[in-house]
C-alpha positions in Angstrom: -10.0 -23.1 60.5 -12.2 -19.8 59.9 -15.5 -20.2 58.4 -15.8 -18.6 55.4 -18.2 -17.6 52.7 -18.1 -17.2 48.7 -16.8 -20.1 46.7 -15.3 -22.2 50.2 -19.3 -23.2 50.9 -19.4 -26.9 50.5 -23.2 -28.7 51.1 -22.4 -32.2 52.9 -23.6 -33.8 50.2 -20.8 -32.5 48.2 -18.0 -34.2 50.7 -16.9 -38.1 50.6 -15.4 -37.7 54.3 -14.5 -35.7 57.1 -11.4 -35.8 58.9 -11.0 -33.9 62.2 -7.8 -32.5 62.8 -6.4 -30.2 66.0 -3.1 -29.0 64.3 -2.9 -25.4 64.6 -3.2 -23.6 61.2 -0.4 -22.2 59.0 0.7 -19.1 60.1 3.1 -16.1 59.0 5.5 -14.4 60.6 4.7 -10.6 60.2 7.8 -8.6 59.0 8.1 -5.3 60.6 8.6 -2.4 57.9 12.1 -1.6 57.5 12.6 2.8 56.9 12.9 2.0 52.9 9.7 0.1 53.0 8.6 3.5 54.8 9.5 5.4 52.2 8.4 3.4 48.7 5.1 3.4 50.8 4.4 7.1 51.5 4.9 7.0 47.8 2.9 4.6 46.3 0.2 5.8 48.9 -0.1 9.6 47.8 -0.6 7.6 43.8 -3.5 5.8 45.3 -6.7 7.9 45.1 -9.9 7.3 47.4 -12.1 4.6 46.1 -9.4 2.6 44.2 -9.8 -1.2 44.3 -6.4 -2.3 45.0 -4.2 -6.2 44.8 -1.8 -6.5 47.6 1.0 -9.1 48.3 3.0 -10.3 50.9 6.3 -8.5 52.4 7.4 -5.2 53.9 6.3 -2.7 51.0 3.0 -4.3 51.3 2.0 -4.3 54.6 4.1 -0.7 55.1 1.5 0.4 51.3 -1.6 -0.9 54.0 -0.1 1.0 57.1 0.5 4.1 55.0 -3.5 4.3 53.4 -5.2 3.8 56.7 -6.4 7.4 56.0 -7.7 6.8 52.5 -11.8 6.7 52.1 -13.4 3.9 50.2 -10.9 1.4 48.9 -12.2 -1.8 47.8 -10.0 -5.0 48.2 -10.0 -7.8 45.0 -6.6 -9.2 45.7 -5.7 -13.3 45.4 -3.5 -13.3 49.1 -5.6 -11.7 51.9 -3.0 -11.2 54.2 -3.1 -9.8 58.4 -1.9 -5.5 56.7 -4.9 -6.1 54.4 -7.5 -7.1 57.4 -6.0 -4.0 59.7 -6.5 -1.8 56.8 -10.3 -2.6 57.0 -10.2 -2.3 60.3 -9.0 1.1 60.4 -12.1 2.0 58.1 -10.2 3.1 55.0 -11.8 0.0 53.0 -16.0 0.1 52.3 -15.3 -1.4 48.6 -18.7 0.6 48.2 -16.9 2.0 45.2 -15.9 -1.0 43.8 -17.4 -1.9 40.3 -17.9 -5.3 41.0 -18.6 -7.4 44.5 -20.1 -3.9 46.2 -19.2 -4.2 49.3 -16.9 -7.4 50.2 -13.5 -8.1 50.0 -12.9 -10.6 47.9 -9.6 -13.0 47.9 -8.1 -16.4 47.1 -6.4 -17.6 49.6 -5.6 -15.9 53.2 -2.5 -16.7 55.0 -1.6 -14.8 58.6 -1.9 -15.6 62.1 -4.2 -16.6 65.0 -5.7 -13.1 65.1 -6.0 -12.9 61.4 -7.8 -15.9 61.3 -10.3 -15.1 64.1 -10.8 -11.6 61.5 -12.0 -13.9 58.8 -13.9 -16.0 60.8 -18.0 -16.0 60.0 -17.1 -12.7 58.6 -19.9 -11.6 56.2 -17.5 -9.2 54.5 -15.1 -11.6 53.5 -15.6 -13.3 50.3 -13.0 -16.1 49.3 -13.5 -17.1 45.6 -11.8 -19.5 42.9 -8.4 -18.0 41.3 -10.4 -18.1 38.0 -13.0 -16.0 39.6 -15.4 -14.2 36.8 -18.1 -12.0 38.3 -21.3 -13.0 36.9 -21.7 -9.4 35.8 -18.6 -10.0 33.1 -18.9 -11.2 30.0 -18.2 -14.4 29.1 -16.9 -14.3 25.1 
C-alpha cells in the first residue's frame, strides 16, 4: 500500500486496530489507445492551454488526452481518480501545478487506482496529495 500524504494521514491514536494483510493491491489493466482515441485526443489537447488545471478519468480518450499533452508547460492536476496516464504525464514534466490557483504545487486526488509501478509513483511522494471527495481548500469560502 503506498504511503501517502494529505487527508490519508491517520495518528495511531486515531486507529482501534491494525490488521496486516499481504494481498497484492487492486490493480488496472491499462488499455492501449485505439487510432479514434488518437484522434479525439490531438483534439482536445490543442483546446488545452499551458497552465490549465485539468480532471481526468479512466479509459482510452484519457490516458491517449495525457499522452497527447506530454508537451504542454505547467498543468496542474485536481482530478478525484489519479490514474497510471495521469502519473506519466508528471513524469514527462508537462505538470508543475505552479499555476494552479489553489494547492500550488501538488497534485491533488481522491482515490488512485493503477498498477505495481503506479503505486511505487505514489509512494512517500511529497507531490501527491490525496484528499476527501468533499475537499474545500481552506482558501474558499465557506457560505
Amino acid at each position: 500500500m503506498p504511503r501517502s500524504f494529505g487527508d490519508s494521514m491517520l495518528h495511531i491514536s486515531e486507529v482501534d486496530a491494525i490488521v496486516e494483510n499481504e494481498s497484492p493491491l487492486f490493480a488496472i489493466p491499462s488499455r492501449p489507445a485505439t487510432p479514434t482515441d488518437e484522434i479525439i485526443a490531438e483534439i482536445i489537447a490543442k483546446m488545452v492551454p499551458d497552465g490549465a488545471t485539468l480532471q481526468i478519468g479512466l479509459g482510452g480518450v484519457p490516458n491517449a488526452v495525457c499522452a497527447a499533452l506530454k508537451n504542454h508547460e505547467d498543468l496542474g492536476i485536481h482530478t478525484e481518480l489519479m490514474t497510471p496516464s495521469v502519473a506519466e504525464l508528471i513524469k514527462s514534466g508537462a505538470v508543475t501545478n505552479k499555476r494552479k490557483n489553489i494547492d500550488r504545487f501538488k497534485t491533488v486526488y481522491t482515490l488512485a487506482a493503477g498498477d505495481h509501478e503506479f503505486y511505487e509513483f505514489l509512494n512517500k511522494n511529497p507531490g501527491m496529495e490525496p484528499r476527501a471527495v468533499d475537499y474545500r481548500s481552506p482558501s474558499d469560502s465557506q457560505e
